[in-house]
N, C-alpha and C positions, 0 to 999 in steps of 0.2 A: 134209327137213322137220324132222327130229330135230334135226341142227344150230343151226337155228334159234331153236327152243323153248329149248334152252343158253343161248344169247348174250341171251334178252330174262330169263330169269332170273336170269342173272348181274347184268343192268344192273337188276332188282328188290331182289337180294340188297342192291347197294350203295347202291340209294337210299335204302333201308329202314333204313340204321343208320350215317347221316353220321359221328356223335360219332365214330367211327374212323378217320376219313381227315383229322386235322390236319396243319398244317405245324408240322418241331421245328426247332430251331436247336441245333448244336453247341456248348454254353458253352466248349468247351474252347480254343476261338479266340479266347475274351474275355480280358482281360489285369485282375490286379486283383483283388476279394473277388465276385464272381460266376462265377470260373473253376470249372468243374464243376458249377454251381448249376445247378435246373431254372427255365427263365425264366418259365414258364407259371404258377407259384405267384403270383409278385408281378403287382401290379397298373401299369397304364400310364397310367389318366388320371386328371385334374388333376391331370397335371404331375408324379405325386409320384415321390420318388427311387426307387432300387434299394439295398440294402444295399452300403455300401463305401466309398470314400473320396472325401471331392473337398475341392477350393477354392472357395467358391463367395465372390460379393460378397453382403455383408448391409445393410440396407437398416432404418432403424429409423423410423416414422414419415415416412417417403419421403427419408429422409437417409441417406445413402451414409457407413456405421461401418467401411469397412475389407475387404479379403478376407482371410478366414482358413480355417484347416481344417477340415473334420469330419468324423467318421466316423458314418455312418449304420448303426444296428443291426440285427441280421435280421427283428425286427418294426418297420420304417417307419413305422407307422400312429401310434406312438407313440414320437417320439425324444426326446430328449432333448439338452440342451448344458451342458458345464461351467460351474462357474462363475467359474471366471476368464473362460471366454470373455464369460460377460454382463456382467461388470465393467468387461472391455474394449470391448463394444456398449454401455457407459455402462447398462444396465440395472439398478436396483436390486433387491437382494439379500436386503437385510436381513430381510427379512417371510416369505422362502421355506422352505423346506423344503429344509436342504443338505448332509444327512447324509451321501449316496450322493454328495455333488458335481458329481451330473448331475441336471439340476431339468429335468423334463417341461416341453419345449414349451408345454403348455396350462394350465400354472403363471406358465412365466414372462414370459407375456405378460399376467398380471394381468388376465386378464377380457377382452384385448383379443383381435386374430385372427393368425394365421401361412399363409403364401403358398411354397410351393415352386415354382419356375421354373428346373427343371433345365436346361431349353433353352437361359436364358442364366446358366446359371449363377448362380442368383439364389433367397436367401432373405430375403423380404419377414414383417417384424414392426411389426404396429400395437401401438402398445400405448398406454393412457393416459399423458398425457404428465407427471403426478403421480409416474410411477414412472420415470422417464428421469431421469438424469444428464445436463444438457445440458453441450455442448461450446462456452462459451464462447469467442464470434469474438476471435479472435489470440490464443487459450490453447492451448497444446500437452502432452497429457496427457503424466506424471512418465514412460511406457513408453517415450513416443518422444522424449525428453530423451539430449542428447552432452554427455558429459563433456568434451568440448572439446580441446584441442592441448595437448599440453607447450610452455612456452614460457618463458621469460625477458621481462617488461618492466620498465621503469622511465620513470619521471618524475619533471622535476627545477625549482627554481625556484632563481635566483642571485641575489643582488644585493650591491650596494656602495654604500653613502651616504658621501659626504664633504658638510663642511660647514668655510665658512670664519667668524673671526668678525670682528668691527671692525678687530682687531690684526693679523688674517691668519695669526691662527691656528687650524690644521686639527683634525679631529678625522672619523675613519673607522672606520663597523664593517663587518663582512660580513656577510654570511647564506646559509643554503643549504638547501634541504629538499626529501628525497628521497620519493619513494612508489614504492617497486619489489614486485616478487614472482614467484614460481616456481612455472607451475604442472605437476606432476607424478604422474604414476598416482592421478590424479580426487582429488588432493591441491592446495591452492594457499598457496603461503606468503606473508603479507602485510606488511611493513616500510612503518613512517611514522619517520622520523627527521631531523634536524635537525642546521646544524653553524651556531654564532654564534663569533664573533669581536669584541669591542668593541675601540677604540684602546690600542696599549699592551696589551695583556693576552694572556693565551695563552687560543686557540681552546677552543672544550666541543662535545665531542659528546653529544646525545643524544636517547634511543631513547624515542618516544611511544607507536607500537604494535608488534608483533612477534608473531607468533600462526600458525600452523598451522589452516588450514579447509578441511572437506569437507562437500559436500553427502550429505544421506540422505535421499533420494525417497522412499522406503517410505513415511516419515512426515513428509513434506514439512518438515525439519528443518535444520538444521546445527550439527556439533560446531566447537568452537575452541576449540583448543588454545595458552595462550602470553599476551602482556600486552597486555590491553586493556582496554576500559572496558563496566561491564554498563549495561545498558538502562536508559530512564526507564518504562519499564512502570508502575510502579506505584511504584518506593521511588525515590529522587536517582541520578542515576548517577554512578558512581565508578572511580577507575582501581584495578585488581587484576591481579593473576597465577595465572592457573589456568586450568581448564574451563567449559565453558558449551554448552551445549546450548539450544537455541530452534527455538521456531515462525519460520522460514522465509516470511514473507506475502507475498514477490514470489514464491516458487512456485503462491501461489494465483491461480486467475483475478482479474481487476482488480476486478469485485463483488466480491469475497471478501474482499479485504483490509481495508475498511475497514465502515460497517455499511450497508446496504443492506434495507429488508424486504422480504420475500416476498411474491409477491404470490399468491394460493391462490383458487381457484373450481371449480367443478364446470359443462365444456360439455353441453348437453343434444343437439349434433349435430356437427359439424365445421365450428367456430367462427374469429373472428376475434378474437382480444385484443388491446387499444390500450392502451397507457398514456399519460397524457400529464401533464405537470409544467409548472407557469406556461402553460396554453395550448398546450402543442409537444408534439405527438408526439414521445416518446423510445422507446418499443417496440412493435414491433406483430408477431405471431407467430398462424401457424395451428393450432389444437390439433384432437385427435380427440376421440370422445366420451366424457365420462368426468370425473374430478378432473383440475384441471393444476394447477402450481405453477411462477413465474417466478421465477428465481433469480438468473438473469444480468445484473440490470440495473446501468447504468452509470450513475450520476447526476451534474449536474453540482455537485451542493453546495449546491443554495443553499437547501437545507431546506424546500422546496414540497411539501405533501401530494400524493400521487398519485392520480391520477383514471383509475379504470379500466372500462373499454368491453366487456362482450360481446357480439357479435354473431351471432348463430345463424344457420342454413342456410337458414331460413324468413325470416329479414331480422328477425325482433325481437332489441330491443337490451337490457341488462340493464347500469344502470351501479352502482360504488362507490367509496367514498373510502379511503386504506390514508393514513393517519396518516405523515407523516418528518419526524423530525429529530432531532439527534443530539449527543451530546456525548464526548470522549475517553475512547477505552476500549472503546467499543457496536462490538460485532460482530453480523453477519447470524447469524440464527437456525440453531443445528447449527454453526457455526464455532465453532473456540474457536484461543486465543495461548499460550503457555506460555514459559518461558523458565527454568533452570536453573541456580545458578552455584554452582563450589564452588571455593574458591582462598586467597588474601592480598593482605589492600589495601594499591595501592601510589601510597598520594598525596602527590606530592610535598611534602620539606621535612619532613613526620610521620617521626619518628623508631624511634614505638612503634607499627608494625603490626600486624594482627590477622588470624588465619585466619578465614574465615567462609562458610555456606551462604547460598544464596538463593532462592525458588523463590514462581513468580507463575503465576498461571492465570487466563484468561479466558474466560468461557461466552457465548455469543450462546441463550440458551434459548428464545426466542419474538420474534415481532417487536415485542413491548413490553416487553420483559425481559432484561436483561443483569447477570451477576455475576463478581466477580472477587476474588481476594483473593490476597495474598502474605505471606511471612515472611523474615526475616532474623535470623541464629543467630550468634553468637558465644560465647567463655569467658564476656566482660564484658558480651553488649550480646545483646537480642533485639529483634526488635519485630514485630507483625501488623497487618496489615490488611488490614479487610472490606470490600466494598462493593459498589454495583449501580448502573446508570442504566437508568434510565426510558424508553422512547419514547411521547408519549403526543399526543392532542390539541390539548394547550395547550402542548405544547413538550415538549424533553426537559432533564431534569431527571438529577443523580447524587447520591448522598450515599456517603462514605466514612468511617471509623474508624480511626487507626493508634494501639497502646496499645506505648510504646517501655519500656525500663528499661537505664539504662547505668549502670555500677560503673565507678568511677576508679582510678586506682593508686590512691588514698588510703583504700580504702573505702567513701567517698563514692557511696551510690545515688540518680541519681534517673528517678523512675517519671513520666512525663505521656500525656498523650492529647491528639490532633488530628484534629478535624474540618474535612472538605472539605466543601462544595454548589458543584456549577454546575450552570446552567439558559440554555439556547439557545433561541433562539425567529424564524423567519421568519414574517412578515406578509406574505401574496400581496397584500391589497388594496391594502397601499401601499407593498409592496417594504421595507419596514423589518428588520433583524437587529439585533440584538441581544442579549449575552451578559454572564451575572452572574457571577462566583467570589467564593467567598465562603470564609477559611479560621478557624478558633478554634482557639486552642491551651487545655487548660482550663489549666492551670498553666504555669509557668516553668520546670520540671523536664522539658518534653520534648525526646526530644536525638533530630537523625534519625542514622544511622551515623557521617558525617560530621564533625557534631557533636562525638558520642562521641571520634572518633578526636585531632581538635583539639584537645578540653578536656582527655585527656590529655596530650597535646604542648605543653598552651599554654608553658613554661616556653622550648620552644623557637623560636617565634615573636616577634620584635620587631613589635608595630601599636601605634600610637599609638591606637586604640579597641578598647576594651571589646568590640565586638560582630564581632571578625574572621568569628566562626565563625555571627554571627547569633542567638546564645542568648537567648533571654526575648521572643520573639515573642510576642505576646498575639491578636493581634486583623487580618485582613487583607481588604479588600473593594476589587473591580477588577468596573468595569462599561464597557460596550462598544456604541456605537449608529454604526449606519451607515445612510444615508438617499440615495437619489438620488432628483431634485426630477426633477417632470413635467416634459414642457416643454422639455425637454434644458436645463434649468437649471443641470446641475452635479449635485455628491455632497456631502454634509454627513458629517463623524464628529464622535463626540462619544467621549471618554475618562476615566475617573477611577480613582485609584486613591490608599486611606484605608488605614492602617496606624500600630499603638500597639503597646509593650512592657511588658511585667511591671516595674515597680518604677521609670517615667520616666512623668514627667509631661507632657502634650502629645500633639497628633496629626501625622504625616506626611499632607500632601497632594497629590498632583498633578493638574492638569486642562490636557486638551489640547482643540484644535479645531481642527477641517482641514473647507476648503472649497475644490472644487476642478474647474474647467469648461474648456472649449476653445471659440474662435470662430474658424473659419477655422480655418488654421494653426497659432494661436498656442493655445497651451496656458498655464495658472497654476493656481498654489494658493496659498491664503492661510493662514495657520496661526497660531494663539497659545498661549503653555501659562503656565500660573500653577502656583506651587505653594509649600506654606510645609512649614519644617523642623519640629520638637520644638519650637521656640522661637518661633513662629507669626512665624520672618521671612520675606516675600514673597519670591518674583522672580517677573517674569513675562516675555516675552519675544515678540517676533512676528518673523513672516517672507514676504515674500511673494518666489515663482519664478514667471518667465517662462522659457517655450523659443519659441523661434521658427525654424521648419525651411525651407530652403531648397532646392528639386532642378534640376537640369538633367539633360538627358539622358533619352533615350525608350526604356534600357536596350532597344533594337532595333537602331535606326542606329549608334545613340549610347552609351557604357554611362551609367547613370543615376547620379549621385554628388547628397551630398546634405552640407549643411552644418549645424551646428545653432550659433545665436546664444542665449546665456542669461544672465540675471543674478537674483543672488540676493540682498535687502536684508533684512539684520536690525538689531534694534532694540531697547532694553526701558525702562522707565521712570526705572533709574537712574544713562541715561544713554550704556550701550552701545550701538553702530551698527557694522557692518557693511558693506562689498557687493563684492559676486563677481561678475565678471562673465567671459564665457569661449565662446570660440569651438572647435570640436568637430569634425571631420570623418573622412572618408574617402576615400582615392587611389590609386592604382593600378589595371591592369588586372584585377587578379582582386580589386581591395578590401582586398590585402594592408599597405595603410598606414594606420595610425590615429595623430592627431594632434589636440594639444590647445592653445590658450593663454588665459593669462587674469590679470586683475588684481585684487588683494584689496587692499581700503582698510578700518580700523578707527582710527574716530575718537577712538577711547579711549586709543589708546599713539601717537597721529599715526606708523598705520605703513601703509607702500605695501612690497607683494610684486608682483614680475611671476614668473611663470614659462612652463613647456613642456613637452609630454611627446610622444613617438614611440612606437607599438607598432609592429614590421615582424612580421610571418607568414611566417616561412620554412619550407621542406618538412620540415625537419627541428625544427625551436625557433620560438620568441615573443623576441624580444628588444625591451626595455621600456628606455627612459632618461629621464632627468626632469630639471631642472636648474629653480632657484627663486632670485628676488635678492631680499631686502627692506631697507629702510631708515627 
């Protein structure tokens, strides 16, 4: 009986104080940053981690950013990620706290939530989509950019003209120009060069560009090094030898480059955004709750305000209008252009070159606002200029200011100023564009570099006019209308372009007109341009083109070739006439033969041309012949 009373106390003993009798697990069998650790301390559910390393896939707004590493801290509850790693999950930064370079989890998701799913290896971050960096479709971030192969190419174009005359006597030049380069340790060296030959004379070489280029991702940039020509950004472009440094805008997504607005709203739930341009859905994207911002869009051009669609969870919709349209120069709000140059101008023929800096910047500040301005530095020559465009309602609009001062060998200064306006404008109602520039010089003393460089050279120029270099521009207006008619009627343009100088009497004018539709097959355009010198003498001039296209072949059974029949008649009041007319094709089995013939009559010299031309497409070359008789 004693025994007894043992064995039921024993089993009172141990019911009585369970907390003693857990199960332990050996950490020392764990491989890793919880070897030795007590596992009972960390927690197991919802999913969350244990202190130590892993790979995991991250996941931003249910979009798949990449697997990367991280190391989980001994307190969990509260981790943290560097931030390079958020720059890399395109997460923005700028607003954080990044002193320590590891920004708390419940930081850097701005308000929004975070998900561990160690099971599949997997960290999920909502975050509003106002603070995302999107990853623009077919853009591949500057990290995962190859500097590409070492390699040697070249390309070449050859030709030879002879020409016989009434007496049978010849005359022959040659021609040749190369575009080769090397690219080498994420270096590429670029040659444009040229070799002529005219009859009778000895050959010239020579060298157009020549330059050393590397890209610099960091800042989406490139340096070149060597002789090229700088930008039309903002001042004329020019050829020179030296350095140059620039904004890079094919390394930016395809919105980026050119101006684009933003489109900004604040979702009230996990929304739907539409954009849509001329009636067509052009974006439509799922956002979370919160501010968003679309940055990515791709436009087709044609200056239509954008109409914007939210649609909430609950099904009500919320719509608005984002103003576009743009004129040269306008970048997306937060991009900016730059472009740097420090060297010596090397324009052909100028005898007296000149070392000189250059340096241009372009701000995209808001989606109604863009400014930009550059300068250009010389011993003898400076010049600046301001300026901004507009994106607004009633169209986009620019204004600019450049104030020059050029010194001559003679001593001779002079100071002018030139004003730019242009204003772009698309009509959805009636599909209308249309575009004004407008330039004023205030005086005759303004000289752009160019200029400067000529009017000291002029001693070395032989031109039978005064205005080689353009000097004494006063006054210039170019206006621009395009019109397609209902009704598949056709396209109407409309052109003019007015221009006067300092110390001459009279106006330049030009005016064009093109009208131009398809019936069936056949296609034409009609065309006339008028325009009077200084001396208010006329010409004016018409033209009307026919194409008319021919196919056989079901390019299935069959392959499909196609011929094209065309003539061209011109015409003008005093008395000129024209006409061309010319047969067009395509042969072989890969399409590798193009061939042409055709006949020119001008009623004016009673002259008749035949001629013919062959391109062949070989695996290696183009070889192009031509041969022409007239009489």
């Amino acid at each position: 009986m004693l025994r007894t009373t043992r064995w039921v106390a024993a089993i009172i003993f141990l019911y009585s104080f369970p907390g003693y009798a857990e199960e332990t697990f050996d950490t020392h069998f764990m491989i890793g940053g919880m070897r030795g650790e007590k596992v009972s301390e960390y927690r197991f559910d919802n999913k969350q981690p244990l202190p130590g390393n892993y790979e995991l896939d991250f996941y931003v707004n249910h979009q798949w950013r990449g697997k990367k590493d991280i190391t989980i801290p001994e307190s969990p509850a509260k981790p943290c990620l560097p931030k390079v790693l958020l720059t890399t999950l395109g997460v923005k930064t700028d607003n954080l706290n990044t002193e320590d370079n590891c920004i708390l989890l419940d930081e850097a998701v701005h308000g929004g939530q975070y998900q561990w799913d160690i099971s599949e290896h997997r960290l999920n971050l909502t975050i509003p989509q106002a603070y995302i960096n999107e990853l623009e479709r077919g853009y591949v971030p500057p990290e995962s950019w190859d500097r590409g192969i070492d390699a040697f190419y070249t390309s070449y174009n050859l030709s030879q003209y002879r020409s016989y005359d009434s007496n049978n006597n010849s005359n022959t030049a040659s021609y040749g120009r190369f575009n080769s380069g090397l690219n080498l340790f994420s270096w590429q060296l670029h040659s444009d060069a040229s070799y002529s030959k005219p009859d009778d004379m000895k050959g010239k070489w020579q060298s157009n560009t020549l330059y050393l280029e590397r890209g610099w991702s960091q800042i989406l940039s490139t340096v070149q090094i060597g002789e090229n020509y700088t930008s039309s950004l903002i001042f004329d472009s020019l050829r020179f030898s030296g350095i140059r440094l620039f904004r890079d805008m094919q390394m930016l997504p395809d919105s980026m480059q050119s101006f684009t607005p933003l489109v900004q709203g604040v979702a009230q739930s996990n929304a739907l955004i539409t954009v849509s341009q001329n009636g067509y859905i052009i974006y439509q994207k799922e956002v979370p709750p919160g501010p968003f911002t679309i940055a990515d869009l791709q436009l087709s051009g044609s200056g239509a305000d954008l109409d914007v669609s939210i649609k909430e969870a609950d099904g009500s919709v919320r719509s608005f209008l984002v103003p576009y349209s743009s004129v040269p120069n306008m970048l997306q709000p937060g991009v900016s252009n730059f472009d740097f140059i420090a060297g010596r101008s090397k324009i052909y023929g100028v005898k007296n070159q000149e070392d000189f800096l250059e340096a241009n910047y372009i701000y995209g500040l808001n989606n109604l606002l863009t400014l930009y301005g550059g300068t250009i530095l010389s011993d003898n020559y400076n010049a600046i200029t301001l300026g901004n465009g507009w994106n607004t309602p009633l169209g986009a609009i620019s204004f600019d200011a450049t104030r020059s001062s050029s010194k001559l060998n003679n001593d001779i200064t002079h100071e002018g100023t030139s004003y730019q306006v242009a204003y772009n404008k698309y009509l959805v109602q009636t599909a209308t564009r249309f575009s004004v520039a407008a330039w004023r010089y205030a005086s005759q003393d303004y000289r752009t570099f160019s200029d400067h460089l000529y009017e000291n050279d002029k001693h070395n120029h032989q031109s039978e006019y005064d205005d080689f270099y353009d000097i004494g521009r006063k006054n210039s207006l170019s206006a621009n209308i395009m019109q397609p008619l209902s009704n598949n009627l056709g396209n109407v343009s409309l052109s003019a372009l007015w221009r006067n100088y300092w110390g001459r009497s009279g106006n330049a004018k030009d005016y064009q007109f093109s009208y131009s539709n398809s019936w069936q097959r056949i296609s034409y355009t009609f065309s006339a341009s008028q325009s009077y010198d200084e001396n208010d003498k006329e010409e004016e001039r018409f033209n009307l083109f026919i194409s008319i296209p021919f196919y056989w072949g079901d390019d299935i059974t069959k392959t499909r070739h196609q011929i094209n029949l065309s003539n061209s008649t011109s015409f003008s009041k005093d008395g000129y006439s024209s006409n061309n007319t010319g047969v067009t094709g395509i042969a072989g089995e890969h399409d590798q033969l193009n061939y042409g013939i055709y006949v020119n009559q001008q009623q004016q010299n009673n002259d008749t041309s035949l001629g013919t031309n062959l391109s062949w497409r070989t695996p290696i070359a183009i070889i192009d012949g031509s041969y022409s008789h007239s009489k």
